[in-house]
PAVOMI-783838 format. One line per 2 residues: number of its first residue (from 1); their letters; for each residue x, y, z of C-alpha. Coordinates in steps of 0.25 Angstrom, whole numbers, plus 2048, in hexadecimal, padded with zeros to 3 digits. Layout:
BEGIN
NUM = a = X/Y/Z ~ ...
***
This chain:
BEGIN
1 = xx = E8F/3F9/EEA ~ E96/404/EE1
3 = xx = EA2/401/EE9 ~ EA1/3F2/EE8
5 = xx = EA0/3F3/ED8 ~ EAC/3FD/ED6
7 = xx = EB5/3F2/EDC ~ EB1/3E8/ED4
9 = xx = EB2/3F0/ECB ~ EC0/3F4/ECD
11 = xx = EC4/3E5/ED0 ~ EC1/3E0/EC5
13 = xx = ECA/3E6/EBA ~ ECB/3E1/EAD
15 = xx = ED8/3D9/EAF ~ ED0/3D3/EBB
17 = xx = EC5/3CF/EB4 ~ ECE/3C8/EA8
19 = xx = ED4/3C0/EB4 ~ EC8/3BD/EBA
21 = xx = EC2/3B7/EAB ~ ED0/3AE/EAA
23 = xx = ECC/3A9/EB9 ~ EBD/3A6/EB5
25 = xx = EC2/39E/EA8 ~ ECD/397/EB0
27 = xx = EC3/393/EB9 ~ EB7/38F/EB2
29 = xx = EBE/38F/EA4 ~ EB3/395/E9D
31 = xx = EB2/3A5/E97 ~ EA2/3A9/E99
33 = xx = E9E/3B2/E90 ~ E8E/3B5/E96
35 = xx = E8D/3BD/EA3 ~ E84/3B3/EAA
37 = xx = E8D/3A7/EA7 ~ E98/3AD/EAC
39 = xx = E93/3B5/EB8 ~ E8E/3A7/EBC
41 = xx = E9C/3A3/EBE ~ EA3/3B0/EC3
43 = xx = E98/3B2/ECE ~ E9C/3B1/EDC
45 = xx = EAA/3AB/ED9 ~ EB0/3B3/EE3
47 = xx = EB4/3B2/EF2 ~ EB6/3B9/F00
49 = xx = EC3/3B7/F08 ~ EB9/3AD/F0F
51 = xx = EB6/3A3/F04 ~ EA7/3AC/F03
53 = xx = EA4/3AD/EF5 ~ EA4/3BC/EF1
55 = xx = E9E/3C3/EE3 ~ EA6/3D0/EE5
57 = xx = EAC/3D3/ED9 ~ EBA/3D4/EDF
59 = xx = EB9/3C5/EE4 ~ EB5/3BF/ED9
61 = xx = EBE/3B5/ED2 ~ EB7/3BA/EC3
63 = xx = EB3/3C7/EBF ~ EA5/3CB/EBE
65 = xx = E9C/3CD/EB1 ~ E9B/3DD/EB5
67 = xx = EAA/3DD/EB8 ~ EAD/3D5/EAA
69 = xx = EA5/3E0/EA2 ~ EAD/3EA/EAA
71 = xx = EB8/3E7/EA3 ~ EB1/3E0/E95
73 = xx = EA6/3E1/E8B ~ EA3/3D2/E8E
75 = xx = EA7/3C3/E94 ~ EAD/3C0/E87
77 = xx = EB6/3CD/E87 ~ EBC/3C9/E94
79 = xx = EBF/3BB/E91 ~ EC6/3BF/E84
81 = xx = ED0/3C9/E8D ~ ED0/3BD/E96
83 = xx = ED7/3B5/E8B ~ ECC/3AD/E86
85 = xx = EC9/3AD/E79 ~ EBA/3AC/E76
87 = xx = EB1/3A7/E6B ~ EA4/3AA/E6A
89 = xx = EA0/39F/E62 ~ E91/39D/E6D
91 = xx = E8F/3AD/E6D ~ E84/3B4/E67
93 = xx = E89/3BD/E5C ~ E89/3CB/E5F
95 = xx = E82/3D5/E54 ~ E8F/3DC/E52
97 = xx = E95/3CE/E4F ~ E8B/3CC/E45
99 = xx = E8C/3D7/E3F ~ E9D/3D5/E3E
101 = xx = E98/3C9/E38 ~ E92/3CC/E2D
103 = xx = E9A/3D8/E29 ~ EA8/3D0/E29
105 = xx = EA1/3C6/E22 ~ EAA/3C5/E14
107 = xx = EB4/3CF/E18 ~ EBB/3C8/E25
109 = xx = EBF/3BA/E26 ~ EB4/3B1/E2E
111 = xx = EC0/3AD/E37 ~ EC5/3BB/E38
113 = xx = EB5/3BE/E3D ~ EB5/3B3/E48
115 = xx = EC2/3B8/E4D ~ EBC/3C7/E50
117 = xx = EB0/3C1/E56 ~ EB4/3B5/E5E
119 = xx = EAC/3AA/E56 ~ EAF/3A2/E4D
121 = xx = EB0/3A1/E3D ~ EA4/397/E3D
123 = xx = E9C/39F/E47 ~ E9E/3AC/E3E
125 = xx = E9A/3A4/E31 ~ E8C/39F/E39
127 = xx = E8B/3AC/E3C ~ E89/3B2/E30
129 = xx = E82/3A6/E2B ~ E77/3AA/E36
131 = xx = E78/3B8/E34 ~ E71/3B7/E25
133 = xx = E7A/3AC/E1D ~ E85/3B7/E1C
135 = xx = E91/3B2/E11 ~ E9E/3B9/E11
137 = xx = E9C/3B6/E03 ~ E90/3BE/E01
139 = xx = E93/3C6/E0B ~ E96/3D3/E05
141 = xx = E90/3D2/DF6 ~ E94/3C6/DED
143 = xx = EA0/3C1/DEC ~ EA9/3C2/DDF
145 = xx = EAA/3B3/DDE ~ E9B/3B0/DE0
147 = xx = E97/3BD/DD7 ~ EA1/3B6/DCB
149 = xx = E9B/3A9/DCD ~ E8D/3AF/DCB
151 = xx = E91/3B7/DBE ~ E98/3AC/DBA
153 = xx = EA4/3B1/DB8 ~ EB2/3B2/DBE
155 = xx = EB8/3B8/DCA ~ EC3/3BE/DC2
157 = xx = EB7/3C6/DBB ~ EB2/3CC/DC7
159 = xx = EC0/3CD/DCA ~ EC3/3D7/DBD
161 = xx = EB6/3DF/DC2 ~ EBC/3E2/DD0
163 = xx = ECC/3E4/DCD ~ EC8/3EE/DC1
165 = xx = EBE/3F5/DCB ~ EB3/3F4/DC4
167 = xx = EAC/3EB/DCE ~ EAB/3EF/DDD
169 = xx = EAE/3E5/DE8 ~ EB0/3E0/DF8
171 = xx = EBB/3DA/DFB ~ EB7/3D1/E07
173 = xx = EC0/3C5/E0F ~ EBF/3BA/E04
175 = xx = EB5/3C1/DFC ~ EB4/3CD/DF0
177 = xx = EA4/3D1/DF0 ~ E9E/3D8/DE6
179 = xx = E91/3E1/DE6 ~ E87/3D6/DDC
181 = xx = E83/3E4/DD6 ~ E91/3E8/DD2
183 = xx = E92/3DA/DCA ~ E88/3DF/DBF
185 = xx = E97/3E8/DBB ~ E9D/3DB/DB6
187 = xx = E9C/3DB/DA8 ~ EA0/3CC/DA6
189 = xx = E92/3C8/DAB ~ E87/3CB/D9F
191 = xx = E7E/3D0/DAA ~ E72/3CF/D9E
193 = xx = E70/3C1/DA0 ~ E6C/3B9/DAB
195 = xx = E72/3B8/DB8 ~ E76/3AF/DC3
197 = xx = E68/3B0/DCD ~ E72/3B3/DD8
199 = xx = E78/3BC/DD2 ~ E6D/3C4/DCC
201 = xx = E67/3C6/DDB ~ E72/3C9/DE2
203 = xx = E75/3D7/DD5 ~ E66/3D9/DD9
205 = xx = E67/3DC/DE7 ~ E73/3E4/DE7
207 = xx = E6E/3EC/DDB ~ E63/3F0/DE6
209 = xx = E6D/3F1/DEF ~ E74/3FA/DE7
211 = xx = E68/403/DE1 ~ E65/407/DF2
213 = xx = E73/40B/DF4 ~ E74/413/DE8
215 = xx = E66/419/DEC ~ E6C/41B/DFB
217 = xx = E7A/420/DF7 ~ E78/425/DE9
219 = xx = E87/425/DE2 ~ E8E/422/DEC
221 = xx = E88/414/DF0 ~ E96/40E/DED
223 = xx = E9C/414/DFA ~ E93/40A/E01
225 = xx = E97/3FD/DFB ~ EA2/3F4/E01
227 = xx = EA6/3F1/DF1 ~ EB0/3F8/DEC
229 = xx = EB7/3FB/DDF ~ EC4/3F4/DE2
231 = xx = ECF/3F0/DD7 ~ ED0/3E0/DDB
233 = xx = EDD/3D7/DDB ~ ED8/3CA/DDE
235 = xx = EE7/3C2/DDF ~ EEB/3CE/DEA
237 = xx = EDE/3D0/DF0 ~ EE0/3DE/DF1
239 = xx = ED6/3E9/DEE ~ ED9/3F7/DE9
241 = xx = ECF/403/DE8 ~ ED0/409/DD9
243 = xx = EC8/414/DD4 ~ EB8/411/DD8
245 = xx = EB1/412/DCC ~ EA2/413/DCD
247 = xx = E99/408/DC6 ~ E8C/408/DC5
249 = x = E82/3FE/DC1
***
């Protein structure tokens, strides 16, 4: 039996089995990517000088699953080196996937996102949708535009904040995102009065946010915020550090 395994073994090398995935295609014109569905048409597909069919590895016409993940992680790896190109558009998403997902969110293009993970820019979209109404646009703090509005104020404001680093930011794919709490540093804004709602509940919750990172990380917690004082230039788009300059609240 250990004899009979080391030749399949050595018969089906991986430039065998790539062949073997081109001759299953050609003949049933489909690329399976569940074991069962494709051992169900690769099973005892081969044949004797006599006509018998055989299931020795070696007379087979299509590889085996266990020669397959000889040679690959999956179906779907082999079809690939075969030439196919395969979207998982049906498949379950994978946590990793997930988890690429959400943190490209805002800083990659969708497109750019369904291209790495073989979907497509609607699934990726759904996706996020189903994993908690995730918004690039919320994605990673409020975005300056949105923040403007709610200050009632303009984007060239902010803007003045950001290039004169007074205000840190994240630079994201479409979007600059601003920590809520660093907003109460604009002094365009009489901060005495009344407040947009939305406004006023998204400074709450990052002032908490912020008081346990500062309990957590003591003066250093801006090392652990993806906003950065950055000098802005919005026609260019380009981003140069300056000198960091502590603010506090």
């Amino acid at each position: 039996m250990a004899n009979y395994n080391r030749r399949i073994n050595e018969w089906w090398t991986r430039e065998r089995v790539i062949l073997g995935a081109k001759r299953f295609y050609a003949d049933f014109g489909f690329c399976p990517t569940n074991d069962l569905d494709y051992t169900a048409k690769q099973a005892f597909t081969g044949k004797l000088n006599n006509g018998r069919i055989s299931s020795r590895g070696w007379d087979a016409k299509y590889p085996s699953i266990f020669a397959v993940y000889k040679h690959f992680s999956s179906l779907r790896e082999m079809w690939t080196a075969a030439g196919h190109d395969m979207n998982k558009h049906w498949q379950e998403w994978s946590e990793m996937e997930d988890w690429f997902v959400i943190e490209s969110c805002g800083i990659l293009p969708r497109t750019e996102v369904a291209e790495i993970l073989k979907r497509t820019a609607p699934a990726v979209k759904r996706r996020l949708y189903d994993l908690g109404r995730i918004h690039a646009n919320s994605r990673w703090g409020i975005s300056m535009s949105h923040a403007a509005e709610l200050m009632n104020i303009s984007n060239s404001v902010i803007t003045k904040y950001l290039r004169k680093g007074i205000v840190p930011f994240f630079r994201g794919n479409r979007n600059i995102y601003l920590n809520p709490a660093d907003l109460l540093l604009i002094k365009n804004v009489d901060w005495s009065q009344e407040i947009n709602t939305e406004l006023e509940n998204l400074i709450r919750r990052a002032l908490v946010q912020r008081i346990l990172k500062i309990v957590k990380f003591g003066d250093k917690w801006r090392e652990h915020e993806i906003y950065k004082f950055r000098e802005y230039e919005a026609r260019s788009k380009k981003i140069r550090d300056v000198s960091q300059q502590e603010t506090t609240l």
